[in-house]
C-alpha positions in Angstrom: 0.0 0.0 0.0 2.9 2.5 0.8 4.8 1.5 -2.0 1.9 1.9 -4.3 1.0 5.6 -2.5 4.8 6.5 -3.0 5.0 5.3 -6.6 2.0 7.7 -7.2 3.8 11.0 -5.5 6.7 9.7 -7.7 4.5 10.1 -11.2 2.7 13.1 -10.3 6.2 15.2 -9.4 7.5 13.8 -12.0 5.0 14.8 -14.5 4.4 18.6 -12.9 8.1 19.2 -12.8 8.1 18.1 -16.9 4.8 20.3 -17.5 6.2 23.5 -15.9 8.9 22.5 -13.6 7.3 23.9 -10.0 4.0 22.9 -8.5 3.0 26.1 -8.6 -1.2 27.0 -8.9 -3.0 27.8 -11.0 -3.2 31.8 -11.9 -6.2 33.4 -9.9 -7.2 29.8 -8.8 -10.3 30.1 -7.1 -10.5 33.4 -7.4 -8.8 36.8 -6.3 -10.2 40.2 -5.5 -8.3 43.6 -6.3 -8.5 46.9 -4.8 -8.5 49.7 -8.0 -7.9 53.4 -7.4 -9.7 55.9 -9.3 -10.7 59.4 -9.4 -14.4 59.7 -9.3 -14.5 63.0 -10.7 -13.7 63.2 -14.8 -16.9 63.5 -16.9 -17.1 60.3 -18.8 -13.7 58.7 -17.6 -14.1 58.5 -13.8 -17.4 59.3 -12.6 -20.1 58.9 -10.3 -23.5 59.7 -12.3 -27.0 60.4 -11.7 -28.2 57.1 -9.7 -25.0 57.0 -7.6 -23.1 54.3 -9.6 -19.1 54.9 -10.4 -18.6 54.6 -13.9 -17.1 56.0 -17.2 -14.7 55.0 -19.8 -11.8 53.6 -17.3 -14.1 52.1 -15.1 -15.7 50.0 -17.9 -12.8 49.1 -19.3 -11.8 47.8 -16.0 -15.1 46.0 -15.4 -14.6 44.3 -19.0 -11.3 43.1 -18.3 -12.8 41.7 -15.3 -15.4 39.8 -16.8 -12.7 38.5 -19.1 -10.5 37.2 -16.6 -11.7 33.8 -14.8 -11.9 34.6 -11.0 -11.0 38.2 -10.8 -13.4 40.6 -8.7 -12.3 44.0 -8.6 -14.0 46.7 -6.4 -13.4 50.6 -6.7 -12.1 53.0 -4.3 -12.3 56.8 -5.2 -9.0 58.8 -3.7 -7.9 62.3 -4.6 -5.4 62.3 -7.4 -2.4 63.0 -5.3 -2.7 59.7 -3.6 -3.7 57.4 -6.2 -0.1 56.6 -6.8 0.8 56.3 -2.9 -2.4 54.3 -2.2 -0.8 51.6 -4.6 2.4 52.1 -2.7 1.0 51.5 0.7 -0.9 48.7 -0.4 -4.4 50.1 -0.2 -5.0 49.7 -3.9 -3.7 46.5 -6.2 -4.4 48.9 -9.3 -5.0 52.4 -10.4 -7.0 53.3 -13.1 -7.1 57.0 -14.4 -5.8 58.4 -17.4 -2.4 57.4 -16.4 0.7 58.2 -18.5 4.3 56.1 -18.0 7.2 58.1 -17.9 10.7 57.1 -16.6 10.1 57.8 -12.9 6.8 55.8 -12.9 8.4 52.9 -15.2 10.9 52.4 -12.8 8.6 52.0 -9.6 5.1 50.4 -11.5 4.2 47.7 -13.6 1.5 48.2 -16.4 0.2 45.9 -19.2 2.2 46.2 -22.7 -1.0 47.4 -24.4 -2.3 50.7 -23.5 -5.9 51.2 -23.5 -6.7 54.9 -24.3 -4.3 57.4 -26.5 -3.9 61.0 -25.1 -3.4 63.9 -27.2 -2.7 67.1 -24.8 -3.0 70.7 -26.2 -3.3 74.2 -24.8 -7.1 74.8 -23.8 -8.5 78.5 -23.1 -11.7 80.1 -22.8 -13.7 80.5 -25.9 -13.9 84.5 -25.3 -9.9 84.1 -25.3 -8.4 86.4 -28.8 -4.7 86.8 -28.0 -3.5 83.5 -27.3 -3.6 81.2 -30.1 -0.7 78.6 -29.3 1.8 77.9 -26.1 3.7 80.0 -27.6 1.8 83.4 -26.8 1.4 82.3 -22.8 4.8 84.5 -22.0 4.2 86.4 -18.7 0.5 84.1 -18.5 -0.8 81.5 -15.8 -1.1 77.4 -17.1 -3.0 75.9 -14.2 -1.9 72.5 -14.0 -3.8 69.7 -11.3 -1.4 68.8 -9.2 0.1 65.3 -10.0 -1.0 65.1 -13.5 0.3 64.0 -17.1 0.0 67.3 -17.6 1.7 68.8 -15.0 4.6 67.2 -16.1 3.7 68.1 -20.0 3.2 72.0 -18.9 6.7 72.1 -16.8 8.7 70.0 -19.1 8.1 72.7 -22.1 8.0 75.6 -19.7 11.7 74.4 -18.5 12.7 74.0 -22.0 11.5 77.7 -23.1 13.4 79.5 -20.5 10.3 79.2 -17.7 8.5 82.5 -19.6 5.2 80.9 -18.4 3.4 81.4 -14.9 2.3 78.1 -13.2 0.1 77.4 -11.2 -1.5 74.4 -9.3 -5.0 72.8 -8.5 -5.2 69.8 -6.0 -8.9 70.4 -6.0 -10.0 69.0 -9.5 -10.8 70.0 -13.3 -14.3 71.8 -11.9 -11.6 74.5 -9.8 -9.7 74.9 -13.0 -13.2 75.5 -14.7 -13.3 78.2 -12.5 -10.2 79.2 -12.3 -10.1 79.9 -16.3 -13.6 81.4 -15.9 -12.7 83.9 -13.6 -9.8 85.0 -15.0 -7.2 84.0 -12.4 -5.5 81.5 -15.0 -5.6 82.1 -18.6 -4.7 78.0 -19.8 -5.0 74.7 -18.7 -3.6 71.8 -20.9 -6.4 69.2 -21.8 -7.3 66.4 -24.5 -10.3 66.7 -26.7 -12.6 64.6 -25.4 -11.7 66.5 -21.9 -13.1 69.9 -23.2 -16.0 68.0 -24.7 -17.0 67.0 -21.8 -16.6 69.8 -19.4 -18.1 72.6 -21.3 -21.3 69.6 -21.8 -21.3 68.7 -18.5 -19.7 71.9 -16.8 -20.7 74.5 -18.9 -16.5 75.1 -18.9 -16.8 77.6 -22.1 -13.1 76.0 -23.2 -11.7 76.0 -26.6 -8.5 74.0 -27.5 -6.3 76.3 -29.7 -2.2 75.3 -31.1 -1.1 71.9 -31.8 -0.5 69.4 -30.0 1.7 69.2 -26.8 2.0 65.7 -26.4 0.9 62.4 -27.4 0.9 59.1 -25.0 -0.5 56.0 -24.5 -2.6 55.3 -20.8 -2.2 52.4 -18.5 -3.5 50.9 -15.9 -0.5 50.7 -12.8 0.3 48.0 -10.2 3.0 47.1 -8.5 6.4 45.9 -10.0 5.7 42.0 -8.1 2.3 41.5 -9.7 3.3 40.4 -13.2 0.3 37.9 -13.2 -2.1 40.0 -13.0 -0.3 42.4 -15.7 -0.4 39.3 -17.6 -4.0 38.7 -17.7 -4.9 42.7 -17.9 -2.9 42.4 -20.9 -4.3 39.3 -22.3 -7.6 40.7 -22.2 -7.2 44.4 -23.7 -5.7 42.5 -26.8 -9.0 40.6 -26.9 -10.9 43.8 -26.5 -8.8 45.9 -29.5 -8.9 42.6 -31.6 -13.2 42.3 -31.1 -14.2 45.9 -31.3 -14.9 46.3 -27.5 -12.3 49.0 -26.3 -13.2 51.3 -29.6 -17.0 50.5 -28.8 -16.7 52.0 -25.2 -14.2 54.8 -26.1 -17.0 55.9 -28.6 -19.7 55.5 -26.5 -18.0 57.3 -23.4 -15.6 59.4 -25.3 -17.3 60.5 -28.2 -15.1 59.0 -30.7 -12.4 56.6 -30.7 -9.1 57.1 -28.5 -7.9 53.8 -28.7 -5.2 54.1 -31.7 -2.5 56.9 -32.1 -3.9 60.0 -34.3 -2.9 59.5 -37.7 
């Protein structure tokens, strides 16, 4: 009977070692239930609407991955920009979802999927009653409000150091519905912003924006996690190829964005 019992542990580590040399589980056996971080308050993107249900074009997209990978549950938690990032470090979120750009500092300390699932074009935006500035290049001696933390923080300060700092920054912790106001006012004369951004805001803020100059920078988005969880940056990215290659990701950029963002302006 033992020798029978130990000639059948002899097979069976036998065969796992020859079919993938540990005896390691299956991914997401079971199941497993992430964490993700997100804003809560982009029109469209990040948002909680009219019945008091989070949604928008990342949240959907995360939901779909989600249905697309067996035994992952993922619930939302909706931080102020500023901490998404440090929520992920601290281990209060497994994954932040919002509009997020990869540049060398956050390539270095995050993991994202290979394929990106939104593409951002950033240009100069001003208020539509706005006649003297007509690129970035008239904002000499002007204010670029910038939310603190943002791609485009880092879009509006990267040219600004290039051009000898001729621009006058300033910052908003407190959301794109301050820098409405802000611009509105008169207390800053720019923001930087995508398209669909200014679509939505003057629908759905009555923001009064125009977009004018070319672009100021053109990036791919990602969803982040930490640098250790490679498996679930494997499946992430498993599904989002499944969801460019059926339709789905342009399907929900349309219907959320207007029109799709999901491939690099020709």
């Amino acid at each position: 009977m033992k020798k029978n019992l130990f000639f059948r542990f002899t097979i069976f580590f036998i065969l796992a070692l020859f079919m993938g040399g540990t005896l390691k589980p299956a991914l997401f056996a079971g199941s497993r239930k992430i964490i993700v971080g997100t804003i809560g308050v982009i029109p469209n993107v990040t948002f909680t609407d009219k019945d008091g249900k989070l949604t928008g074009y990342d949240v959907e997209v995360v939901r779909e991955i989600a249905k697309r990978v067996p035994g992952l549950e993922v619930t939302f938690q909706i931080l102020d920009f500023p901490n998404l990032l440090l929520s992920l470090d601290t281990k209060k979120i497994d994954l932040a979802a919002c509009l997020l750009e990869v540049n060398k500092e956050r390539e270095a300390k995050y993991l994202h999927p290979t394929e990106s699932y939104l593409v951002m074009v950033d240009k100069l935006t001003v208020h539509q009653s706005n006649t003297t500035i007509h690129s970035i290049n008239d904002m000499a001696g002007k204010i670029l409000i910038l939310s603190t933390g943002s791609n485009e923080q880092m879009i509006g300060e990267k040219w600004n150091k290039e051009h000898g700092n001729i621009i006058k920054l300033a910052y908003s912790s407190s959301g794109p519905v301050d820098i409405v106001t802000q611009i509105k006012s008169g207390r800053a004369d720019a923001a930087i912003y995508t398209d669909f951004d200014v679509r939505n805001y003057n629908t759905m803020a009555n923001a009064q924006w125009k977009i004018v100059g070319e672009p100021l920078a053109v990036a791919n988005c990602y969803q982040l996690m930490r640098k250790d969880d490679k498996e679930l940056a494997a499946m992430i990215d498993k599904a989002l190829k499944a969801m460019k290659a059926d339709g789905t990701l342009s399907k929900l950029s349309i219907q959320w964005l207007g029109q799709d963002f999901t491939q690099a302006p020709k």
